[in-house]
C-alpha positions as CSV (number, residue, x, y, z in Angstrom):
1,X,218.1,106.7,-1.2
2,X,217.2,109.2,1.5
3,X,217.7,108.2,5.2
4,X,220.2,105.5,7.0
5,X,221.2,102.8,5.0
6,X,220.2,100.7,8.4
7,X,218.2,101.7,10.7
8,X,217.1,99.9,14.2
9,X,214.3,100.6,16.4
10,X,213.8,99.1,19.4
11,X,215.3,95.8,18.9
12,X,215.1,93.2,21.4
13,X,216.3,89.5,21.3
14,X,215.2,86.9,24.1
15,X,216.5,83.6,23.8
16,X,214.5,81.1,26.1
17,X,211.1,81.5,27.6
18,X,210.0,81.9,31.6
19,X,212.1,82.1,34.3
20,X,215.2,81.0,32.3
21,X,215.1,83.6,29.3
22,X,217.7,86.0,28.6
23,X,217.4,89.2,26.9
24,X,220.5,89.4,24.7
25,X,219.0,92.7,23.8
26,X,216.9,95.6,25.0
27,X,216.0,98.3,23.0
28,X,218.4,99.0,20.2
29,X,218.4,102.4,18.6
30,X,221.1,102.8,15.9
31,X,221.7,104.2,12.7
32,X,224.2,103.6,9.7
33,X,225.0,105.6,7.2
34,X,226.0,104.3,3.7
35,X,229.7,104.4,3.1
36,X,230.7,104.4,7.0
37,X,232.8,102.1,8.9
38,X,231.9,101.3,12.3
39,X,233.6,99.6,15.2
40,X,231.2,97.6,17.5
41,X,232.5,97.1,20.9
42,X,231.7,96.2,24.1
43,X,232.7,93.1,26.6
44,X,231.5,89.5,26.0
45,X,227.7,89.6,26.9
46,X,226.9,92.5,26.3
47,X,225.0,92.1,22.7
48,X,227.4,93.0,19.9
49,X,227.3,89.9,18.6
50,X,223.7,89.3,18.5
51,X,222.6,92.6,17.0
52,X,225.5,91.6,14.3
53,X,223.8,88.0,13.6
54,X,220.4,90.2,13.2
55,X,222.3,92.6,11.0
56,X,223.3,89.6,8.7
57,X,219.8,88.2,8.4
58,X,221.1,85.3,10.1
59,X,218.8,85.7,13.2
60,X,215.5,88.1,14.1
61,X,214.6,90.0,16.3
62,X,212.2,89.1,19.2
63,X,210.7,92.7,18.6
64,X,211.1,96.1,16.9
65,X,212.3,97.6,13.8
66,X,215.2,96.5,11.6
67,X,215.0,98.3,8.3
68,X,217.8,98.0,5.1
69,X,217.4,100.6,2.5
70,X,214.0,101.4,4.1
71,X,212.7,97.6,3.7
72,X,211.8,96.1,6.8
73,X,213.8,92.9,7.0
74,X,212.0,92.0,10.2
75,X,208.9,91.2,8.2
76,X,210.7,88.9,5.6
77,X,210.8,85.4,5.3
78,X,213.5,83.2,5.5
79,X,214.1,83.0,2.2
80,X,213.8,86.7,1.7
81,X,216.7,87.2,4.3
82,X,218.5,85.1,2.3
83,X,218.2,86.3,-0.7
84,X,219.3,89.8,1.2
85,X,221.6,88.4,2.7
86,X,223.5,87.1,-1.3
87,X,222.8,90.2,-2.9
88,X,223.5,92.9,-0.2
89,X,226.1,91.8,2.1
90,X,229.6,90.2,2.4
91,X,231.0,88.5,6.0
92,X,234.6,88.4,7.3
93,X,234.8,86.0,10.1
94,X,237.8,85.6,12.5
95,X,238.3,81.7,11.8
96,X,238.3,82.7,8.2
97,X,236.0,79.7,7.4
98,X,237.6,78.8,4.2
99,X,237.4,75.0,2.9
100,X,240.3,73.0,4.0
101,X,240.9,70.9,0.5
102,X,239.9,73.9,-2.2
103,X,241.9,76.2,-4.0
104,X,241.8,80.0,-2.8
105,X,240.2,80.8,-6.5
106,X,237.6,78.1,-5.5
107,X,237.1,79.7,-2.0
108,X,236.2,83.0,-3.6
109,X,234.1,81.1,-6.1
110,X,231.5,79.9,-3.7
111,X,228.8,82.8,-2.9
112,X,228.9,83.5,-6.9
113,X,228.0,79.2,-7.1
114,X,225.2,79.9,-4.4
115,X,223.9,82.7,-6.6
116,X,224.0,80.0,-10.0
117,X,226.8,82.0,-11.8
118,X,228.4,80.1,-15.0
119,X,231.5,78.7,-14.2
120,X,233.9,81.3,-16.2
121,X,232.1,84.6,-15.0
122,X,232.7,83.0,-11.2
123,X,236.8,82.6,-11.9
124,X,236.5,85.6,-13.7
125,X,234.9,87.3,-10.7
126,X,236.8,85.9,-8.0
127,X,240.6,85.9,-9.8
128,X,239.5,89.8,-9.9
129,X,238.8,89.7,-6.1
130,X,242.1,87.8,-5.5
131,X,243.7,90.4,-7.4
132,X,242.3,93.5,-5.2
133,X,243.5,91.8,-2.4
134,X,247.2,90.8,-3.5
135,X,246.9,87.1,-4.1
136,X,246.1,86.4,-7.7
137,X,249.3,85.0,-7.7
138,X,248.1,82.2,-4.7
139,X,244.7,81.4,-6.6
140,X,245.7,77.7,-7.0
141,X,246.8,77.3,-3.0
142,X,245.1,75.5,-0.8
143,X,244.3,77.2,2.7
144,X,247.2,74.9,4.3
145,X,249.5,76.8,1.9
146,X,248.6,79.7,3.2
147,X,249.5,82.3,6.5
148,X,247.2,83.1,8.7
149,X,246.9,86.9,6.8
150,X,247.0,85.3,3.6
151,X,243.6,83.5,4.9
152,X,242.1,86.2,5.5
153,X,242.9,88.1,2.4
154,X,241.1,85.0,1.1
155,X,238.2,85.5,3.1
156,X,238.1,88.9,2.2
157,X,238.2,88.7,-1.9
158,X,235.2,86.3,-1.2
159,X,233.5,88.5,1.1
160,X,233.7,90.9,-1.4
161,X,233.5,89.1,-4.3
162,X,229.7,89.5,-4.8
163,X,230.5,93.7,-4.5
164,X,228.2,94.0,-1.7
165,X,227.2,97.4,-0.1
166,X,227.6,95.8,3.7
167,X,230.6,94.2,5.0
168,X,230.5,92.5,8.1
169,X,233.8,91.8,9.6
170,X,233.6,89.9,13.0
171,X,237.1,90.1,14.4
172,X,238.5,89.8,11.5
173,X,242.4,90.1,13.3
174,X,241.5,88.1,15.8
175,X,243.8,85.3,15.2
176,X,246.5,87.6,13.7
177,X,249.9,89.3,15.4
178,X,250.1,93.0,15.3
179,X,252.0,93.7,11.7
180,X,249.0,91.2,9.6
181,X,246.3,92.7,11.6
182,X,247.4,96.3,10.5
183,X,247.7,94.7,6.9
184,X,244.2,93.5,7.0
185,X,242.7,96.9,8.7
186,X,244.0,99.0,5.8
187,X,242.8,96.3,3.1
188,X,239.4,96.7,4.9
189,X,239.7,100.6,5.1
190,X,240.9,100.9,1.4
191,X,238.0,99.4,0.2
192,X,235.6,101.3,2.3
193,X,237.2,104.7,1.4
194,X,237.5,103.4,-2.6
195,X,234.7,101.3,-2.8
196,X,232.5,102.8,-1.0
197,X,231.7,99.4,0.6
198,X,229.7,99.8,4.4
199,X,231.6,98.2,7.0
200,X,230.8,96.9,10.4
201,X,233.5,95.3,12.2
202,X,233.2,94.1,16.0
203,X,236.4,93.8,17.6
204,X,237.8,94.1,21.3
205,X,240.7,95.7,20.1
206,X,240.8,100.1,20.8
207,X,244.0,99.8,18.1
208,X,241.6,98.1,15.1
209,X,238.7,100.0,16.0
210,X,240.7,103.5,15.5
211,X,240.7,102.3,11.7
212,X,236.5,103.2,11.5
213,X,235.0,106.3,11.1
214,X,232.3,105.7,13.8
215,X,232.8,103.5,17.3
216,X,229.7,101.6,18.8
217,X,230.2,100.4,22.4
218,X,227.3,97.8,23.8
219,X,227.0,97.4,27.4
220,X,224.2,94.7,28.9
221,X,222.0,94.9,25.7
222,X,222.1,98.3,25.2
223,X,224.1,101.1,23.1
224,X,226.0,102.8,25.5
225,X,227.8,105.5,23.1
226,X,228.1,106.4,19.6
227,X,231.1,108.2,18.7
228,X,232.4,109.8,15.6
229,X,236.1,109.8,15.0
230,X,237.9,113.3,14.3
231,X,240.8,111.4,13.0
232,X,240.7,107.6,11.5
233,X,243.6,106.1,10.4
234,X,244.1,106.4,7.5
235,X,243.8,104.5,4.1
């Protein structure tokens, strides 16, 4: 494939009509290579997280361009996003959204159930996930059995589970102290740099977001400045 693996074009979002809509977005211009790792930031407001529920297929623009691979996912249908969404792309989230009363092995099961997997290939699949991210040992614990960072190792073998090409992290150390968030941004940076897996991660915090390659900042609906890093941390 020639070109960004993503590529927006104008992208506006208005939620509400007359005198009471609000343009969440403006005009979004951005471009993402394959294989980068981007930081999204910005205040509350200010868009990030819309244009990262359009990036998931889990909402559409009100107009412009949003292509994937050179597909214009704007046009889809619903079930076309979806079916995108399965195949092409893996999501962190900072509650971890696991299910209280099911094993971490049948956590990471799920997305491969969704896609109709047979039951052995999808505890094949995920013990392998839970084995990239240090918990093969935990596959039988429940979340309440878990830390916080153990969670959202968790989330991440699941996330990742399906080997997607797009990860989308939404403050993924959100709800973590300083030592498991660091934990969790070089899990997320190994597998970017070994994997080769794309990741987008918002996040408010300058210490996370020196982990990417590349640093988004939104202001009122707009891309404000794209900057490349010199020096990541590294993996």
């Amino acid at each position: 494939m020639t070109g960004p693996l993503i590529s927006l074009r104008g992208i506006t979002k208005t939620f509400g009509e007359g005198p009471t809509a609000f343009q969440a977005l403006r005009g979004i211009d951005l471009d993402i290579r394959s294989g980068d790792f981007v930081a999204v930031m910005g205040p509350s407001g200010s868009g990030k997280s819309t244009m990262m529920n359009i990036l998931g297929c889990l909402d559409v623009p009100t107009s412009g361009a949003y292509l994937f691979k050179g597909h214009h996912v704007e046009q889809l249908t619903r079930d076309e996003r979806a079916l995108l969404r399965r195949r092409y792309l893996g999501f962190v989230f900072q509650g971890y959204n696991l299910l209280a009363r099911t094993s971490a092995l049948e956590n990471v099961e799920l997305p491969l159930l969704y896609r109709g997997e047979a039951k052995k290939a999808r505890q094949e699949a995920a013990l392998a996930a839970l084995r990239k991210v240090g918990l093969e040992e935990w596959a039988d614990h429940t979340p309440a059995q878990l830390s916080g960072g153990q969670q959202q190792r968790v989330a991440i073998a699941r996330a990742i589970v399906t080997e997607p090409e797009v990860l989308l992290a939404d403050e993924p150390t959100g709800n973590l102290d300083t030592e498991r968030s660091r934990e969790i941004m070089q899990l997320l940076k190994r597998f970017n740099s070994d994997a080769g897996i794309t990741i987008l991660m918002v996040t408010h915090e300058e210490e996370m977001a020196a982990f990417a390659r590349t640093t988004v900042k939104f202001r009122d609906g707009l891309v404000e400045s794209v900057e490349d890093r010199k020096q990541p941390v590294p993996a």
